[in-house]
ZALO-882765 format. One record per residue (C-alpha): x, y, z; residue number from 1; residue in three letters; chain. Coordinates in steps of 0.1 Angstrom, whole numbers, plus 5000, padded with zeros to 4 digits. Last residue first. Layout:
# residues N
[[X,Y,Z],NUM,ala,A]
...
***
This chain:
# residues 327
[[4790,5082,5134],327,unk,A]
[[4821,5094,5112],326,unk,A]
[[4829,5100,5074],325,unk,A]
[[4870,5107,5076],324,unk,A]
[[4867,5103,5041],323,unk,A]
[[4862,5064,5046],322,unk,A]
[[4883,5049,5029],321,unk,A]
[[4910,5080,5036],320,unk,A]
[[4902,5072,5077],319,unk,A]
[[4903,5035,5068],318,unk,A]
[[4935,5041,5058],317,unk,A]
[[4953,5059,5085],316,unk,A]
[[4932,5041,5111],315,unk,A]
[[4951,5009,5102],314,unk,A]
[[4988,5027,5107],313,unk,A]
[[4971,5041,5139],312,unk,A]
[[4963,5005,5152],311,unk,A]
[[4999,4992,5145],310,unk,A]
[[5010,5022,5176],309,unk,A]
[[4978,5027,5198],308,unk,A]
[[4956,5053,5175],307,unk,A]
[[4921,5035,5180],306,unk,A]
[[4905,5004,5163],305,unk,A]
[[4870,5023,5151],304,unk,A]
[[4849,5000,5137],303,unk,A]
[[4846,4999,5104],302,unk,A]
[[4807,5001,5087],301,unk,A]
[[4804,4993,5051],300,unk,A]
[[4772,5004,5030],299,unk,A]
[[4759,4985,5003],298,unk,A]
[[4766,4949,5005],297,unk,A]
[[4779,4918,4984],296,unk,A]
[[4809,4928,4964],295,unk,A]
[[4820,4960,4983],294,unk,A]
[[4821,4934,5017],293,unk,A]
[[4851,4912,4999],292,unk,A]
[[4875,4944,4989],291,unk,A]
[[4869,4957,5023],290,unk,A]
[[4878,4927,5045],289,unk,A]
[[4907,4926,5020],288,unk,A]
[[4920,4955,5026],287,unk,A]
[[4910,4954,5065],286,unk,A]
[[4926,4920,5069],285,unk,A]
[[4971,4921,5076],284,unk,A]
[[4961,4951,5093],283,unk,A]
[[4938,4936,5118],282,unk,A]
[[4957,4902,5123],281,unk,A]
[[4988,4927,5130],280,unk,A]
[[4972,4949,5156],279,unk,A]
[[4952,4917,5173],278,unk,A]
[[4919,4909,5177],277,unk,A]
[[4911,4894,5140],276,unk,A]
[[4891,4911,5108],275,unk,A]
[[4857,4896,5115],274,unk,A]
[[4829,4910,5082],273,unk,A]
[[4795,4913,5101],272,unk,A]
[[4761,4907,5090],271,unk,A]
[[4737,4911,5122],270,unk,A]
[[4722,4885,5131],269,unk,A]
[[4720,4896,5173],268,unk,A]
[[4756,4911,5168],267,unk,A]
[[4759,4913,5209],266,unk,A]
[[4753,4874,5208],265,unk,A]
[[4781,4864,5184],264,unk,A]
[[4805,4877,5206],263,unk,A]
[[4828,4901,5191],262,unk,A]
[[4863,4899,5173],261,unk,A]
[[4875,4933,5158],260,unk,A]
[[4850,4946,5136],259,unk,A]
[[4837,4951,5100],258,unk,A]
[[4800,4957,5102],257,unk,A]
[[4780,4953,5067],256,unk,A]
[[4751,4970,5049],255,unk,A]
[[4723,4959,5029],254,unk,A]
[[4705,4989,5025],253,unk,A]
[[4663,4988,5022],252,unk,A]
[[4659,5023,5048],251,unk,A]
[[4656,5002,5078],250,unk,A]
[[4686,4982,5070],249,unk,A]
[[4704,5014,5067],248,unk,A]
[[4696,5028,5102],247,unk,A]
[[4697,4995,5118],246,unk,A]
[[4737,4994,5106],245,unk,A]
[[4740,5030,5121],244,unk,A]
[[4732,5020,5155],243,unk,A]
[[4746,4988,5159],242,unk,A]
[[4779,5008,5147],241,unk,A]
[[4774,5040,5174],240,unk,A]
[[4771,5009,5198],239,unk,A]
[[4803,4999,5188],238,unk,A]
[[4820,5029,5194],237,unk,A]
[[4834,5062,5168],236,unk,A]
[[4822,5038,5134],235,unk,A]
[[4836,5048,5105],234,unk,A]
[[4818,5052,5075],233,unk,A]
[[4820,5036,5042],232,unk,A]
[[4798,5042,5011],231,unk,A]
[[4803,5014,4981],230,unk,A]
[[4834,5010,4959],229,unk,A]
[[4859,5007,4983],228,unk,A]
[[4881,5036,4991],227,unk,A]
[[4919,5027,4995],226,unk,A]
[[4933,5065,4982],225,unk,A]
[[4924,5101,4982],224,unk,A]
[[4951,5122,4965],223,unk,A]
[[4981,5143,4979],222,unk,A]
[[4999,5125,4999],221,unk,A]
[[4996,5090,4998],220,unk,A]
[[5025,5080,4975],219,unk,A]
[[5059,5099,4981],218,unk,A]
[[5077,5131,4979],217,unk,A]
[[5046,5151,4969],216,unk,A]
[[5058,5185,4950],215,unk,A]
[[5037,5214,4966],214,unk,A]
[[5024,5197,5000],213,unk,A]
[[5015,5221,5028],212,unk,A]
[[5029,5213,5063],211,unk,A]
[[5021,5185,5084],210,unk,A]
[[5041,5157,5082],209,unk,A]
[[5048,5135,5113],208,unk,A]
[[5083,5141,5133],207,unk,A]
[[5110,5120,5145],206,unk,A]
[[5140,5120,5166],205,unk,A]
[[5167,5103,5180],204,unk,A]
[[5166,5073,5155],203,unk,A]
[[5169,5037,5162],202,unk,A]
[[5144,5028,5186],201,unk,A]
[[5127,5060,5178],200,unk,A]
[[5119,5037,5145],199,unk,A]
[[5096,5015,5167],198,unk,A]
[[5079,5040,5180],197,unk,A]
[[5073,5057,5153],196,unk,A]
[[5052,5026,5139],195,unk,A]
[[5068,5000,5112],194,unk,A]
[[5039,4984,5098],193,unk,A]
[[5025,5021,5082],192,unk,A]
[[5028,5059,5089],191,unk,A]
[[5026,5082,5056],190,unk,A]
[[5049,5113,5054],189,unk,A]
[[5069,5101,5084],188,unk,A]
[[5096,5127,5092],187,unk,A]
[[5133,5126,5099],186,unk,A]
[[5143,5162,5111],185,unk,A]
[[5159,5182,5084],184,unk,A]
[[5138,5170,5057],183,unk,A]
[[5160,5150,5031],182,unk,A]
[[5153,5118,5052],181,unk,A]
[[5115,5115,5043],180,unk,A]
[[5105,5085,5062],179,unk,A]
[[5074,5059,5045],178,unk,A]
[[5055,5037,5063],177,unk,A]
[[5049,5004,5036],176,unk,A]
[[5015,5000,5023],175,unk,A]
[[4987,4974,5042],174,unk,A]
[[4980,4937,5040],173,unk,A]
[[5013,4930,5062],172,unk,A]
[[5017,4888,5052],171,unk,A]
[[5008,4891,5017],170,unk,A]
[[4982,4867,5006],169,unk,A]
[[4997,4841,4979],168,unk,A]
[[5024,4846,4954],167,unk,A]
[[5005,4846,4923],166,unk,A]
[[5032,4865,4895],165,unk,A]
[[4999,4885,4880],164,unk,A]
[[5011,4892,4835],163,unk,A]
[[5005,4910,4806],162,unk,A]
[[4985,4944,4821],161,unk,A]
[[4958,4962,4811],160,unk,A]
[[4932,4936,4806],159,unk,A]
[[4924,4923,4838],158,unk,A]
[[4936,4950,4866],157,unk,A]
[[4910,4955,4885],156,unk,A]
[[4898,4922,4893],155,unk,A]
[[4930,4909,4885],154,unk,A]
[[4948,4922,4915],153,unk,A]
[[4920,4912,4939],152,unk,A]
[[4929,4876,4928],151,unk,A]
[[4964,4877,4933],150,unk,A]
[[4960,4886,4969],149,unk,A]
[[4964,4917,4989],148,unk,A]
[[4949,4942,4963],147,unk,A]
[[4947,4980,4975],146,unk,A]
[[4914,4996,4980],145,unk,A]
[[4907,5020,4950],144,unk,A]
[[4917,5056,4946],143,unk,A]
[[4937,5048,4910],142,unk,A]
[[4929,5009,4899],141,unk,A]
[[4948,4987,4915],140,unk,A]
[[4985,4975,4918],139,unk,A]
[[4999,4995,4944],138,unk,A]
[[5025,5017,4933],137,unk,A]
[[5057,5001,4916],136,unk,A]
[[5088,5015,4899],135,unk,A]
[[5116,4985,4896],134,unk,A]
[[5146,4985,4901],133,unk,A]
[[5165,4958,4877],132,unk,A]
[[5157,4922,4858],131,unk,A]
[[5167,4890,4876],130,unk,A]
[[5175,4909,4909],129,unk,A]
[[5137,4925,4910],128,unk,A]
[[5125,4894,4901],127,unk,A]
[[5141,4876,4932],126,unk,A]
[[5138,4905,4958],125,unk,A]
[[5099,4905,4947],124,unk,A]
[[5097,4864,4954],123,unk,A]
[[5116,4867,4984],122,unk,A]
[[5090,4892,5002],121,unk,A]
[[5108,4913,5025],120,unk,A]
[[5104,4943,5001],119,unk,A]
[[5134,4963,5001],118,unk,A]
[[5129,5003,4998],117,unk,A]
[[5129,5031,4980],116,unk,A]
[[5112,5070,4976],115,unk,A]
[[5130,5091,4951],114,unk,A]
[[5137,5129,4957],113,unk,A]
[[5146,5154,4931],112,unk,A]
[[5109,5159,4919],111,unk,A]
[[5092,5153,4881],110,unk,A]
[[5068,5134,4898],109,unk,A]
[[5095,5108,4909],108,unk,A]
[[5096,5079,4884],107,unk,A]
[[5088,5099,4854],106,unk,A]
[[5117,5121,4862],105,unk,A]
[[5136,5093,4850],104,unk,A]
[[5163,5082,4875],103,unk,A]
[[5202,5094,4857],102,unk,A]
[[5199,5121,4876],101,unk,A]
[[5203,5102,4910],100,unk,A]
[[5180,5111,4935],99,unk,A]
[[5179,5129,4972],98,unk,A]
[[5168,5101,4995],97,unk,A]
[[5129,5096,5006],96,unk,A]
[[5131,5056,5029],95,unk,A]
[[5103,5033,5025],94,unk,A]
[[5099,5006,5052],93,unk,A]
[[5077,4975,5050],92,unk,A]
[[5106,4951,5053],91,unk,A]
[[5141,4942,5037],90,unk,A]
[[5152,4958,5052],89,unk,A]
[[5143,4973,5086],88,unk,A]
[[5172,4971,5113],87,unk,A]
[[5200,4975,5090],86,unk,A]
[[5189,4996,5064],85,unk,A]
[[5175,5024,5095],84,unk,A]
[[5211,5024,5105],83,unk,A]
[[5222,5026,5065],82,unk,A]
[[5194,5054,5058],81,unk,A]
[[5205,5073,5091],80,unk,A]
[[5242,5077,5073],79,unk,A]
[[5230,5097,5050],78,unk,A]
[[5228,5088,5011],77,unk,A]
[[5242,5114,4989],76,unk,A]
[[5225,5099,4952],75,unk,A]
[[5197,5078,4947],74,unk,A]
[[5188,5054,4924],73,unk,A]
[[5217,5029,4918],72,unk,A]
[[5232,5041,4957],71,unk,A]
[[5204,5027,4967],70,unk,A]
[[5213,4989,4954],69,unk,A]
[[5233,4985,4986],68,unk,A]
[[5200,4978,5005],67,unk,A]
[[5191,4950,4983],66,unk,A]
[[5165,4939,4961],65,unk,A]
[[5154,4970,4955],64,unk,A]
[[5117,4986,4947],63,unk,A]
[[5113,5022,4937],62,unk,A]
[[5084,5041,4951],61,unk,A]
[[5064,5059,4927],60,unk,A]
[[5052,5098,4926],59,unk,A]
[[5017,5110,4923],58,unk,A]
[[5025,5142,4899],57,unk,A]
[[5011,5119,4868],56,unk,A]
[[4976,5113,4882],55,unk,A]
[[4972,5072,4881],54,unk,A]
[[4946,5059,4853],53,unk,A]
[[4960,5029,4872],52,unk,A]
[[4971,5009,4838],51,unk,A]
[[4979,5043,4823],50,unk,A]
[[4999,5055,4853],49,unk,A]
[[5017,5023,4848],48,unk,A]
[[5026,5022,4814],47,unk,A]
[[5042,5055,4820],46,unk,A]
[[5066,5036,4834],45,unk,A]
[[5074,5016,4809],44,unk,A]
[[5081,5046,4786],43,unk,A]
[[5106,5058,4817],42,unk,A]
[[5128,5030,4815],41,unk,A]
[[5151,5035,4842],40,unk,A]
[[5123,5022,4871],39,unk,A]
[[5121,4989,4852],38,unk,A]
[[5079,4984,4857],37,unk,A]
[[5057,4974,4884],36,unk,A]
[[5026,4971,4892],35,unk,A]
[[5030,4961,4933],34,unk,A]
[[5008,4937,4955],33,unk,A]
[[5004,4944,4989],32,unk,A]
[[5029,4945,5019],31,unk,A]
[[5046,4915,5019],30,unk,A]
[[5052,4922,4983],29,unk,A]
[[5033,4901,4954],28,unk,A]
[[5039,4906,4918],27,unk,A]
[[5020,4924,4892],26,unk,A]
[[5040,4929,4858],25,unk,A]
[[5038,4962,4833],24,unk,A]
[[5062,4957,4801],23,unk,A]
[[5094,4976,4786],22,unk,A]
[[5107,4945,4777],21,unk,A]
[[5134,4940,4806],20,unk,A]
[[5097,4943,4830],19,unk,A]
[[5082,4913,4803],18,unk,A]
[[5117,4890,4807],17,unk,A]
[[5118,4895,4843],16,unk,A]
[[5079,4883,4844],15,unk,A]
[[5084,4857,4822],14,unk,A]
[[5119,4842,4843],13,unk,A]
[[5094,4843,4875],12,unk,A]
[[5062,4826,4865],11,unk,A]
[[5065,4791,4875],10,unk,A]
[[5078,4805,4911],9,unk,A]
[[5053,4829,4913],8,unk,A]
[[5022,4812,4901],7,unk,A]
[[5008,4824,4867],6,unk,A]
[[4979,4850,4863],5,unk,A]
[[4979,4853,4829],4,unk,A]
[[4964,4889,4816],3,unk,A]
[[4949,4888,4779],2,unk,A]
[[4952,4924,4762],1,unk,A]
***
């Protein structure tokens, strides 16, 4: 199969035509990019899991192009959903609603929840309104880092799908948080951009997941995800980093420090990988920090950033990249 990459707004009408097909398209979210396919067509959906070589009981989030679209997916919305709508979408929030019948089991791991949201970007609203919900994971290979640009997209998935809309690097760089609302107490089953702090604003209470998972109610919660291709560790201090960097030189490694923003003097020609000083700079570059250092070195070494609100959405991921592997 030949895969066009096409930019967004020349590619728009042949993307809604391919997902009213019964086709796979990448598109850009601010987030990362999406594979989606019409979330009622449950044939195209499988389409997916083949693409990803995705395990079928990993469930999809379905993608609106409006809050009031919900109630086209999912069935006896709570009031919190419309007070979270209203500060949040579109944005990097998925919200867990009981589901409609009519959503193809497909769709939700054979469960009776559906995860949704509103992506900020425009260009995803747009095809989603020209076409209908769409099912989308992240589109990459299954356990591999997420793409945040057009061109990590077709890396891994040239070939398998008909069409990349190109809409440039997304703005967020890492997966939505997602809030289980069927749970008595609101809980985060994966933290993201917007941080419990920021939905305690709105909610009275929240809790993290932490009990045992038989049906998974969203993405991320049963299977290791964002690994690069190489070894990665985490680094507990910078010093700890220096540390294990001269280890694997020493042994004939090539590896590669990802940091926060250092002087060039405490690096001493080291090869480092800058992804910014701040919270949002950070998240919006570890994917791609990652998806760039697998190409040329070895071994990968991420500092540490800390738990402080944006930071711990970060940590989340490098943690699974890593497999919690410390030094």
């Amino acid at each position: 199969m030949e895969t066009k990459v096409l930019k967004a707004k020349r590619g728009l009408s042949e993307a809604a035509r391919l997902i009213l097909a019964g086709e796979t398209v990448a598109f850009p979210t601010e987030t990362v990019y999406g594979l989606g396919a019409d979330a009622f067509n449950p044939s195209a959906v499988k389409k997916i899991f083949e693409a990803k070589g995705r395990p079928q009981d990993n469930p999809l989030i379905v993608h609106l192009a409006t809050p009031k679209d919900v109630e086209k997916v999912a069935k006896d919305i709570p009031k919190e959903f419309y007070v979270l709508a209203k500060k949040f979408m579109p944005g990097p929030l998925t919200v867990v609603l009981p589901k409609r019948d009519e959503l193809p089991d497909v769709v939700t791991a054979g469960g009776n929840t559906v995860a949704v949201r509103v992506p900020a970007n425009k260009i995803a609203r747009r095809l989603i309104s020209m076409s209908s919900p769409i099912a989308a994971p992240s589109a990459n290979k299954s356990k591999h880092v997420s793409p945040t640009s057009a061109e990590y997209t077709y890396n891994d998935m040239k070939g398998l799908i008909p069409l990349i809309l190109d809409g440039g690097s997304c703005k967020v760089g890492i997966e939505s948080t997602v809030l289980d609302l069927t749970s008595p107490t609101p809980t985060v089953l994966r933290p993201g951009y917007v941080t419990e702090e920021m939905l305690l604003k709105v909610l009275s209470c929240v809790e993290k997941f932490g009990g045992e998972i038989k049906v998974a109610k969203s993405p991320g919660m049963k299977y290791t995800h964002y690994a690069p291709k190489v070894p990665t560790v985490i680094a507990k201090t910078f010093e700890s980093g220096i540390s294990e960097y001269d280890r694997a030189a020493k042994e004939g490694k090539r590896p590669v420090l990802i940091l926060k923003n250092r002087k060039e003097s405490e690096l001493c020609g080291r090869k480092v990988i800058f992804v910014g000083k701040t919270a949002k700079e950070v998240s919006k570059n570890i994917y791609a920090s990652m998806l760039n250092a697998e190409k040329t070195f070895d071994e990968i070494i991420i500092e540490h950033f800390g738990y402080d609100g944006l930071f711990g959405s970060v940590m989340n991921r490098v943690e699974k990249s890593a497999s919690n592997k410390e030094v």
